[in-house]
C-alpha positions in Angstrom: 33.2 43.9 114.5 29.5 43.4 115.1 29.3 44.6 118.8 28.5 48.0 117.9 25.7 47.2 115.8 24.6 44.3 118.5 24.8 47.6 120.6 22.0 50.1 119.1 20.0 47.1 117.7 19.4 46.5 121.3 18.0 49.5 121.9 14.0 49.1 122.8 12.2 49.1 119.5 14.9 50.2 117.6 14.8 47.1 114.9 11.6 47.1 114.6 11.3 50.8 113.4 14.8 50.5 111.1 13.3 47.4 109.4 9.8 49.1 108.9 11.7 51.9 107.9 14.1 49.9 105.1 10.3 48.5 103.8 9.4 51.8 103.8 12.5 53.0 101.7 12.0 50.5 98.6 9.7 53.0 96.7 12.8 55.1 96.8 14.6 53.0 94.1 11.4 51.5 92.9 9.1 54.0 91.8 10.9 55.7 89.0 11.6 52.9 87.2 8.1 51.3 87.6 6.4 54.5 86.3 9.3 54.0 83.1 8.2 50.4 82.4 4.8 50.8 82.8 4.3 53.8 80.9 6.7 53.0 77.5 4.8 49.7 77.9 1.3 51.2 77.5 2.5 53.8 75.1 5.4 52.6 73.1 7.8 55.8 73.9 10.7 55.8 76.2 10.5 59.5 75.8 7.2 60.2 77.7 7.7 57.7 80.1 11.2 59.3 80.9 9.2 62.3 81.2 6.7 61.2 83.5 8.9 59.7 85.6 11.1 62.7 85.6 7.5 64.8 86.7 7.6 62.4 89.7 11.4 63.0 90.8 11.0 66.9 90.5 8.2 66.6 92.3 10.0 64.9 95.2 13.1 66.6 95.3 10.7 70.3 95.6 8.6 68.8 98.8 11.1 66.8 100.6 12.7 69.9 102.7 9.0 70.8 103.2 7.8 67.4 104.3 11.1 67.2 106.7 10.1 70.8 108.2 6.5 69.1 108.5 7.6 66.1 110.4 9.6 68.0 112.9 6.6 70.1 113.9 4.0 68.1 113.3 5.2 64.6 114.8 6.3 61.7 112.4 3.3 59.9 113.0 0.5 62.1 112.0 2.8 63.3 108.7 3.9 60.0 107.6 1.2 58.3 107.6 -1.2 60.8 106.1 1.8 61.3 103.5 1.9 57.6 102.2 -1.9 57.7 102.2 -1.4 60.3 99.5 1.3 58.7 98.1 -0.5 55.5 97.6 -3.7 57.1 96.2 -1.8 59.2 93.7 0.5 56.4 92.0 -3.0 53.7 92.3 -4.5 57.0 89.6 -1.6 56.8 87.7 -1.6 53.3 87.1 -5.3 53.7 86.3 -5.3 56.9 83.7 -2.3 54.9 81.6 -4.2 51.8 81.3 -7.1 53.6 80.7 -5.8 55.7 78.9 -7.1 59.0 80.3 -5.5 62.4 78.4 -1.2 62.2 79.6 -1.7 65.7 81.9 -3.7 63.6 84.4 -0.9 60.6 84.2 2.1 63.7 85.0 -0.3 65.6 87.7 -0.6 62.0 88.9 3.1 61.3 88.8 3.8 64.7 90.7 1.4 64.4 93.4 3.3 60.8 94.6 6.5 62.3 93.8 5.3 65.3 96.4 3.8 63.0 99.0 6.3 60.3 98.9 6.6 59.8 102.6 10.7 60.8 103.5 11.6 57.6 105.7 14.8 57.7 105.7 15.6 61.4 107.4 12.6 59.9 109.8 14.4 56.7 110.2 17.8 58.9 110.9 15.8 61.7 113.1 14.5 58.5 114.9 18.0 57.0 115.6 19.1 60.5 117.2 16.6 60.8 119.7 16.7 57.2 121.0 20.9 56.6 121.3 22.4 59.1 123.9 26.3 58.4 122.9 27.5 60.2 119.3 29.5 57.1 119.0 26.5 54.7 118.7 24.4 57.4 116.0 27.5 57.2 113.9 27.5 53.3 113.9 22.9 54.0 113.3 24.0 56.0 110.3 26.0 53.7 108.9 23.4 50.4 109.2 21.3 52.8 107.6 23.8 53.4 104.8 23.9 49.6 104.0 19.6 49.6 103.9 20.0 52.3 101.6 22.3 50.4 99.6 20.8 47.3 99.7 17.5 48.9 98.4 19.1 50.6 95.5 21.0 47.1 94.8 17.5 45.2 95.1 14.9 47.5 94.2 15.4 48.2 90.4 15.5 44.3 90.1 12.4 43.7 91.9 10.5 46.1 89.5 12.1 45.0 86.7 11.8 41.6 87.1 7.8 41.9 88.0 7.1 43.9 85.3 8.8 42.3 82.6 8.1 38.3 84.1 4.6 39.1 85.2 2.7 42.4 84.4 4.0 46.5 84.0 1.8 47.3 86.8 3.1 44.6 88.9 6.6 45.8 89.7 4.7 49.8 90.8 2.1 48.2 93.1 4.4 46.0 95.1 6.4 49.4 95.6 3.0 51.1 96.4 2.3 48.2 99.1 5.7 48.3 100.5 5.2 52.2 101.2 1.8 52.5 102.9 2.4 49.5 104.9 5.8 49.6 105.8 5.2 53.9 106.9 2.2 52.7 108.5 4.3 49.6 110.4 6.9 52.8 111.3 4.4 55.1 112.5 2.7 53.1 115.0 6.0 52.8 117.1 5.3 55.7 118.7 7.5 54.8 121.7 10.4 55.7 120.0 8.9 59.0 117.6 10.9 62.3 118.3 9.0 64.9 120.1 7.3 67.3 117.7 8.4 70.8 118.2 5.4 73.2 117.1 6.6 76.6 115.6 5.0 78.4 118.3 5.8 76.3 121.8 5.9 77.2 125.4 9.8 76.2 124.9 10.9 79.3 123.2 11.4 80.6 119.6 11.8 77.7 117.0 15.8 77.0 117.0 17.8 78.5 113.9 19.1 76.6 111.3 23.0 77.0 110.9 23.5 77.7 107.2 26.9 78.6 107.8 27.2 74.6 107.9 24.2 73.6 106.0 24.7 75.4 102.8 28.7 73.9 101.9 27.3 70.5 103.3 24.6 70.7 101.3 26.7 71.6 98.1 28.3 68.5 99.0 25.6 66.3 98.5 24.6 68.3 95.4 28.1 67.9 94.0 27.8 63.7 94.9 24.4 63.5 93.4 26.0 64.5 89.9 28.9 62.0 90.6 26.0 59.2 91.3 24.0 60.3 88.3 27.2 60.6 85.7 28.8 57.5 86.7 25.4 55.5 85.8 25.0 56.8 82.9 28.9 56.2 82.0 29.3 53.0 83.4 26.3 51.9 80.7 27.6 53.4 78.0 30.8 51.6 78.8 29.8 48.6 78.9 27.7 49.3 75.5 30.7 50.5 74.0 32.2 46.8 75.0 29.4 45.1 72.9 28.6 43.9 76.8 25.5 46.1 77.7 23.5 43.7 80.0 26.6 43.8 81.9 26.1 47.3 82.6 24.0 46.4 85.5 26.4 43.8 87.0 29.1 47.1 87.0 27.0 49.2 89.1 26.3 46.4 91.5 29.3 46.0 92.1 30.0 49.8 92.7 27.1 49.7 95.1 28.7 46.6 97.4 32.0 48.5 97.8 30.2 51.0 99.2 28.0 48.4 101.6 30.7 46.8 102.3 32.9 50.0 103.8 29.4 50.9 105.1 29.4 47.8 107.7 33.3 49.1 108.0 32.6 52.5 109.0 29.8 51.4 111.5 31.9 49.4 113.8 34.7 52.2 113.6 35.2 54.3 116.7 36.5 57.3 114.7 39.1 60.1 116.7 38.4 62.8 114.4 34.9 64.6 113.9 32.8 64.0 110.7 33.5 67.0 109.5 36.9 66.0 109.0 35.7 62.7 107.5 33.6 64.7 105.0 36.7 66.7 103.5 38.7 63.9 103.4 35.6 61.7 102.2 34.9 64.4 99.1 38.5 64.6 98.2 38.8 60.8 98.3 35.4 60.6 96.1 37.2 62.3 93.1 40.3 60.6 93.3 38.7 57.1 93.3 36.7 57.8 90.1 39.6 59.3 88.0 41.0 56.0 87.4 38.0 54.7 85.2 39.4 57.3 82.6 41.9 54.7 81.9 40.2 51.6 81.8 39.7 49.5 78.6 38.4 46.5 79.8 34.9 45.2 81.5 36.6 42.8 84.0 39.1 45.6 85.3 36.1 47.9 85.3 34.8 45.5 87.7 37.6 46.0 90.1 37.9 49.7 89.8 34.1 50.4 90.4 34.1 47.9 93.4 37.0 49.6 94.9 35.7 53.2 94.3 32.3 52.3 95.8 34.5 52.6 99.1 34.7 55.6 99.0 30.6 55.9 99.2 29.3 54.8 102.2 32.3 56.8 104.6 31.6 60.2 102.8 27.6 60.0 103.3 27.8 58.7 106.9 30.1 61.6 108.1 27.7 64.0 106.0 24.8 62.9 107.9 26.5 62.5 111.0 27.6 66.2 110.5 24.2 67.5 109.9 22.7 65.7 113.0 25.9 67.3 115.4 25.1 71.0 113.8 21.2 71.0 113.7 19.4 71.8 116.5 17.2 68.5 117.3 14.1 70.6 116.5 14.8 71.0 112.9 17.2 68.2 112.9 14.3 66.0 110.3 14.4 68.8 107.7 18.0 69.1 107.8 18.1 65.4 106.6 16.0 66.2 104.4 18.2 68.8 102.8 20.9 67.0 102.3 18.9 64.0 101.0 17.2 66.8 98.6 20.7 67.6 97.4 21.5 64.2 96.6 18.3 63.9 94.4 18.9 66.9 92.5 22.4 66.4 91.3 21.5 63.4 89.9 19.4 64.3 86.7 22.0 67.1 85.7 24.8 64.5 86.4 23.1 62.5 83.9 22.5 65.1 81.4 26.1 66.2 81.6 27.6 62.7 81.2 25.5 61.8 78.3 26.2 64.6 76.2 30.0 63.8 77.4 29.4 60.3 75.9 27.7 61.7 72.5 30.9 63.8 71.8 34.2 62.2 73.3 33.0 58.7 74.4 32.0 56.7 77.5 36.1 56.8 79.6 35.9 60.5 78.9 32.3 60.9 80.6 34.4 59.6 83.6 35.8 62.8 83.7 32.4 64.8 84.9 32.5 62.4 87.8 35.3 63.6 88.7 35.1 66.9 88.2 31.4 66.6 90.5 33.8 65.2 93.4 36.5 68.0 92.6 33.6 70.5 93.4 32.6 68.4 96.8 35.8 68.7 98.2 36.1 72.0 97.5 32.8 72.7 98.9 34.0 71.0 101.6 36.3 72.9 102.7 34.2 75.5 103.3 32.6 73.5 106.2 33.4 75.4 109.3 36.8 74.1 111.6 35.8 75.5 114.9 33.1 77.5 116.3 29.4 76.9 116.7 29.4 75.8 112.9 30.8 72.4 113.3 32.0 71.3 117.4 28.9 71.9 119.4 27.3 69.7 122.6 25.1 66.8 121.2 24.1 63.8 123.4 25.8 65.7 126.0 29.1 65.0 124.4 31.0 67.5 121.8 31.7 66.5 118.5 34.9 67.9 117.0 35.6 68.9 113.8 
């Protein structure tokens, strides 16, 4: 089961830069909740330092296509590592105007600036991947180790903050995330053996390649769609629990969401798959929404267990075959802020999915909150179903091999 991955991990330099990349990546899960503790720690209120911390994931989600678009003309290199530069200056002045208490503008302006500059790794890491493996076969199995290390840093970066800032100090648990970033982008960046090619706007090799929205856009919807699943079944899954008497728990639930998906992550990796990813991506969508409408009719924490673990299966498949979609349909010129897109997506379903689900709770109760989950994977698999079947939208030559869909 492990040949595949003995495979592309064999590749020159490519575990170097997908470790430096996962270091890289722990800001990603870190960040927001750092800026939470540390703030409401200084200031007492939840509410401002949801704010700020909300300032900061705006700010991310509005720059990341522009960042991606960046990095595929510019050269990962010079754009990474001039980005977590930025990023590591603006978060070290945020830490400094709360505990010094400087007027709450400067901490948001702060906050948005690292949000903005937040170097984007992980379409890097996946752009990176792309250009070094020549069969479509051995990218899929990338896209998937790279689905675990996303995992694996949602799963362990919350409890790194958490655990530093409550067990040592609230600034602790921000600037271990703001170490990780600089030096793990700068560890990536200096592989420039493997970096993609930039591809200037203007080049001796012809008009900058087109996007094809015809694929992007329902794709994209797709990851929208998911990010409000993600975002409502956190929310739920803690009011659950609360509503159990059993809220520490809460956190034990979504872990255990998270290792279904690692765990058909690894699956999916060593998979030689006969049909196309956008076939995998309807299927995935449609099996997204039916996985999370049995938590409607659970009453009990340990069977809640079960039924998260076994719906997180349904993660890791779905947002392989999205990615692997978007790196068969976008020309390799733009292929970094197609990524990006789709990661931007993902991002900014989250808060609304949130929103939704809590008012959901307020009204009708934690099992009915379910329900917006499952109405968010309802509209992905509808959404995906406007991917295209045939054409230029979806089967094209990549690697030199075509992808069907």
């Amino acid at each position: 089961m492990l040949t595949s991955y003995r495979r592309i991990l064999a590749e020159p330099g490519a575990l170097r830069f997908s470790m430096t990349g996962l270091v890289a990546r722990l800001p990603i899960s870190m960040v927001g909740l750092g800026i939470v503790l540390l703030v409401s720690a200084a200031t007492g209120s939840y509410g401002v330092a949801g704010a700020i911390s909300a300032a900061y994931m705006i700010a991310n989600a509005s720059f990341a296509i522009l960042q991606g678009r960046l990095l595929d003309r510019l050269g990962q290199g010079r754009v990474l590592a001039a980005a977590s530069i930025g990023f590591g200056l603006a978060i070290s002045l945020l830490v400094v105007s709360v505990q010094a208490d400087w007027p709450t503008l400067t901490t948001y302006a702060f906050a948005a600036a690292g949000g903005a500059l937040l170097p984007q790794v992980g379409s890097a890491v996946r752009a990176r991947w792309s250009h070094a493996l020549a069969q479509p076969a051995d990218v899929q199995t990338a896209f998937a180790l790279e689905a675990v290390l996303d995992e694996a840093v949602f799963i362990l970066g919350p409890i790194l903050v958490a655990l530093l800032a409550t067990a040592w100090h609230p600034v602790a648990g921000i600037a271990v995330a703001v170490v990780a970033c600089v030096v793990g982008t700068l560890a990536f960046c200096a592989q420039r053996a493997t970096e993609p090619p930039a591809h200037p706007q203007h080049s001796t090799d012809g008009p900058r390649p087109q996007m094809p929205w015809r694929a992007v856009v329902p794709l994209a919807v797709v990851c929208a769609a998911l990010g409000v699943l993600f975002g409502a079944a956190e929310v739920t899954t803690v009011a659950f629990a609360d509503e159990q008497g059993h809220k520490a728990v809460s956190g034990g639930l979504l872990a255990l969401w998270a290792f279904g998906s690692l765990a058909s992550g690894v699956i999916t990796g060593a998979v030689h798959w006969r049909r196309g990813p956008a076939h995998r991506v309807r299927w995935g969508a449609f099996a997204m929404a039916c996985a999370m409408t049995p938590l409607y009719f659970v009453g009990s924490l340990p069977v809640m267990g079960v039924a998260l673990f076994v719906a997180g299966f349904a993660i890791a498949p779905t947002m392989i075959a999205s990615m692997s979609l978007t790196e068969a349909v976008v020309p390799g010129g733009r292929l970094t802020e197609g990524m990006a897109i789709m990661q931007t997506g993902l991002v900014a379903g989250v808060a609304p999915g949130a929103t939704l689900s809590g008012v959901v709770v307020d009204h009708q109760g934690a099992s009915a909150a379910y329900l917006v989950s499952v109405g968010a994977g309802l509209v992905a698999a509808l959404a995906a179903q406007a991917l295209p079947r045939s054409g230029a939208g979806v089967s094209q030559v990549t690697h030199g091999s075509t992808i069907a869909p």
